[in-house]
N, C-alpha and C positions, 0 to 999 in steps of 0.2 A: 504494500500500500504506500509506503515512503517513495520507493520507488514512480508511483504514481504520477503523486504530487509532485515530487522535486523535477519529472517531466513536464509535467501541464505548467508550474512556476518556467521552467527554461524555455516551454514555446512562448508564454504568452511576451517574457523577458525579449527575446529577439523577434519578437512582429512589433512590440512599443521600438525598439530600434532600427528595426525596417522603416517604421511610418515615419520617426522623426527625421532618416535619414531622406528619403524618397519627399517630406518637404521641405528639404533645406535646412533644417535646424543641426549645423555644423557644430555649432559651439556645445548645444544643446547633449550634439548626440556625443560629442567628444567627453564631455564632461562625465555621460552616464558610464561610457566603454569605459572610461579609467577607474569609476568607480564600482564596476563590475571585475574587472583586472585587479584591483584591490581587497575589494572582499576574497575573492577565490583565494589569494595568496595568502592572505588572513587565516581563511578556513578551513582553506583543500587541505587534503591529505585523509581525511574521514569520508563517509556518508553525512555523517550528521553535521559534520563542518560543512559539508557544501549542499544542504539542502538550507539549511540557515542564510549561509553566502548569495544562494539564489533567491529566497524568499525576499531578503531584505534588500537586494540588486534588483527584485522587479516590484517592490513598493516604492523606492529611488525612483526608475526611471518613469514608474505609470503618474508618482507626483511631478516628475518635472515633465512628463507629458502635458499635464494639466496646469502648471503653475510654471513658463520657461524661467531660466536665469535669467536674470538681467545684472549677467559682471559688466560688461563692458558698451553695454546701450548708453550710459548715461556720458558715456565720456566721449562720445562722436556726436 
């Protein structure tokens, strides 16, 4: 059942990545991959480390789906 879940977390994780990459959102999407690229290194090495690493990499990118950064809008 873990197995399950840490699958349907890691689809739903890389179609929020598809969408923000497929509209543009560069900074967006840069920001989430790195911080997907961090949690793993954090967690990997277990199941249960990277079922956590995915859960909370696809609550990350589905709020910055809904909410983008704004690091560098303000300064252009």
């Amino acid at each position: 059942m873990e197995l399950l879940i840490l699958g349907v977390f890691t689809a739903f994780n890389f179609i929020v990545l598809k969408v923000k990459l497929e509209k543009g959102r560069i900074l967006d999407f840069g920001f989430d991959l790195g911080s997907v690229i961090v949690l793993t290194a954090i967690f990997g090495g277990t199941l249960g480390g990277m079922s956590i690493a995915m859960v909370a990499s696809f609550i990350i990118s589905f709020t910055l789906l809904l909410f983008p950064p704004k690091l560098f809008k303000e300064s252009f």
